[in-house]
N, C-alpha and C positions, 0 to 999 in steps of 0.2 A: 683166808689170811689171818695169820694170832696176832696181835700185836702184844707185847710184854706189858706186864702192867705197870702202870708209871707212880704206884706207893708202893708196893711190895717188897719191887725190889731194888730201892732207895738204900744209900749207906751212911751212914752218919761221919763226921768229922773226926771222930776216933778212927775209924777204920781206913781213917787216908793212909796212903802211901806216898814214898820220897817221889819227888816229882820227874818224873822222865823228859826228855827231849820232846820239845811239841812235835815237831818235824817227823820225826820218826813216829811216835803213837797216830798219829792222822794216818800216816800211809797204813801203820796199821790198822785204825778204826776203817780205813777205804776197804783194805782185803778182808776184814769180816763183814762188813756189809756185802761187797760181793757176794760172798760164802753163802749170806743169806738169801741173796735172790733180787737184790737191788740191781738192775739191769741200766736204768737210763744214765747216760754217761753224763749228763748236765747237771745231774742231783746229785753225783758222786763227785763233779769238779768242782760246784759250789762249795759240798760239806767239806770239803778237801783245800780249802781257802782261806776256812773260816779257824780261829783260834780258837775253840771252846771253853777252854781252861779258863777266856777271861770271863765269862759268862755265869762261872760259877765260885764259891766262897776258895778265896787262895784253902784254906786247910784241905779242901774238898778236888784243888785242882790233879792233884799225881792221879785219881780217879774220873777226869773229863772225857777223855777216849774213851772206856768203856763201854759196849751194849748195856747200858743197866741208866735208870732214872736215878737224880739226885737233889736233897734236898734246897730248896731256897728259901725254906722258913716262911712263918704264915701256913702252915699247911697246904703250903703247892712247891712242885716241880719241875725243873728239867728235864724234857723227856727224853725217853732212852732214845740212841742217834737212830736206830734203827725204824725206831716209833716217825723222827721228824722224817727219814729220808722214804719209807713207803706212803706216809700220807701228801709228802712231794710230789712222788712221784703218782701217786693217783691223781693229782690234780692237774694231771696232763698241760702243764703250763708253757705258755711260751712266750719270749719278751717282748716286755712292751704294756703285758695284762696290769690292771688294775685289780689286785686285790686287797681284801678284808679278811685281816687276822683279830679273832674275837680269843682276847686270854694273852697278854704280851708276854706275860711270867721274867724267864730271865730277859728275853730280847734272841732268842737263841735263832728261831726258826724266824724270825722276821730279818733274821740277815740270811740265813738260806735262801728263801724270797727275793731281795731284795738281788742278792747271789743269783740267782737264774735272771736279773733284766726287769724284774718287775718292779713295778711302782705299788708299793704295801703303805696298808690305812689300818691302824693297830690299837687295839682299845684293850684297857685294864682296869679294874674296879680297886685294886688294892692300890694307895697311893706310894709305900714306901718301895714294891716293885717295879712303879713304873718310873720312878727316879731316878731309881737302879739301872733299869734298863737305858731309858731317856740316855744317861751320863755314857755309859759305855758306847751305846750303837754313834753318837756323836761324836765321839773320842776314835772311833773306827769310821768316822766319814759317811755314812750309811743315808746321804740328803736323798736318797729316793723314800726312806721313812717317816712318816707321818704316825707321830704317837695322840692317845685322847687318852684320858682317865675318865673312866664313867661304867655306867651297865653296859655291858658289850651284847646281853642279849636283846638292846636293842638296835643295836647294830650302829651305825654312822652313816643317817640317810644324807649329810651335805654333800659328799662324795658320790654318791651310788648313780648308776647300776656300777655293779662290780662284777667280770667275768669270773672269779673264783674266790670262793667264802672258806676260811680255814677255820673250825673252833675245835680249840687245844684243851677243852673240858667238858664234861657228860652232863647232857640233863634229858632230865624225862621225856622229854620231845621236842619237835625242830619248833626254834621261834618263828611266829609270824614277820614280825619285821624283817628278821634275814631272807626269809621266802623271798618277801617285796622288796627286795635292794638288793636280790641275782638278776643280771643282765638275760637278754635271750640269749639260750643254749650253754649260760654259765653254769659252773660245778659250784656245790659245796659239799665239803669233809665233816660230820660231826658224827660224835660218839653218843649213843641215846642210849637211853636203859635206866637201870636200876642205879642208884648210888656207887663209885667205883666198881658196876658191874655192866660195860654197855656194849651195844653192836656197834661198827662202827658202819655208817650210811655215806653213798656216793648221792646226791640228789642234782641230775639235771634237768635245767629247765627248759620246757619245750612250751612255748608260749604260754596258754595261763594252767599248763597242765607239770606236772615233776615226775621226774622219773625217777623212783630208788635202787639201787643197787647197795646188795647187804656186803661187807669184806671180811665180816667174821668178828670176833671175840675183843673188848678191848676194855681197860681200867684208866680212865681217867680221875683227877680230880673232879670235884661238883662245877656246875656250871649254875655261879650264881648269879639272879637277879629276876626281873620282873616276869620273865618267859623261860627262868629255870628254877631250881631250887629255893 
């Protein structure tokens, strides 16, 4: 599995366009994710609910539907929908789960989350992102959200165990602490590797052993803090 990379192919505020009918670009964003290979109908009725456009800067919104990552300043991202809707659905989620999203950025994928039934624990190290986000997902009612400011790769042990760990940014290797704060036979998504060059890893836990599964190719932003970058 590719996932697109989520700098590359980012488009600046000049290159906006007049802004379309939400309503209409969603069903469109829903038929190209199909086209891609997004199968589970849960992750397509969420993204399918959610208003993207507010999640991103108004000049930037006639460009929110699109498969392609966009910028939020601070050098991080919006990830391309296609990017949030297959790391969705790999995380085989069903409602009710407690998860941990490390990386809140816009707030985009924590109302996906929240969108499928789950109860989401959300950590951000940039303050003026998680404001941003904080004001919006509140303003859209989103109280199964639970926002922190802080190093997400140390993860949010007052919470924990959590049956599915999401991190929306690449570091060298998986933190220790997220290890210890997966529930038995919980998933986590993160993207390892090189700097905006990483694999992306399914890791389940089977007692005090992890099972990895590789999905292929992916460009996050860094995963900074004390167990990344």
């Amino acid at each position: 599995m590719f996932l697109p990379p989520e700098s590359d192919r980012s488009v600046s505020a000049k290159q906006a366009r007049p802004r379309p009918d939400p309503h209409r670009v969603r069903e469109r964003m829903i038929r190209e994710l199909r086209e891609q290979g997004i199968t589970d109908e849960n992750v397509l009725r969420a993204m399918g609910l959610i208003h993207r456009h507010l999640f991103v800067d108004e000049a930037l919104a006639a460009r929110a539907y699109d498969l392609t990552s966009l910028p939020l300043g601070l050098g991080q991202t919006i990830s391309n929908p296609l990017t949030v809707a297959r790391m969705t659905e790999l995380l085989q989620l069903q409602a009710g789960m407690r998860v941990l999203e490390i990386g809140t950025g816009s707030g985009y994928q924590a109302a996906v989350l929240a969108e499928m039934g789950c109860f989401v624990y959300t950590v951000e190290r940039l303050p003026l992102l998680h404001e941003k986000a904080k004001k919006i997902l509140r303003e859209l009612g989103y109280a199964r959200i639970r926002m922190m400011l802080g190093d997400g790769t140390m993860g949010y042990r007052v919470a924990a165990p959590y049956a599915r760990i999401i991190v929306t940014a690449g570091g060298p290797s998986v933190p220790e602490p997220l290890l210890k704060q997966l529930d038995e036979k919980g998933i986590m998504l993160i993207p390892v590797g090189e700097a905006h060059s990483q694999r992306l890893l399914r890791i389940t836990r089977r007692g005090s052993s992890f099972v990895r599964e590789d999905f292929g190719p992916a460009s996050f932003v860094d995963l900074v803090g004390n167990h990344g970058w």
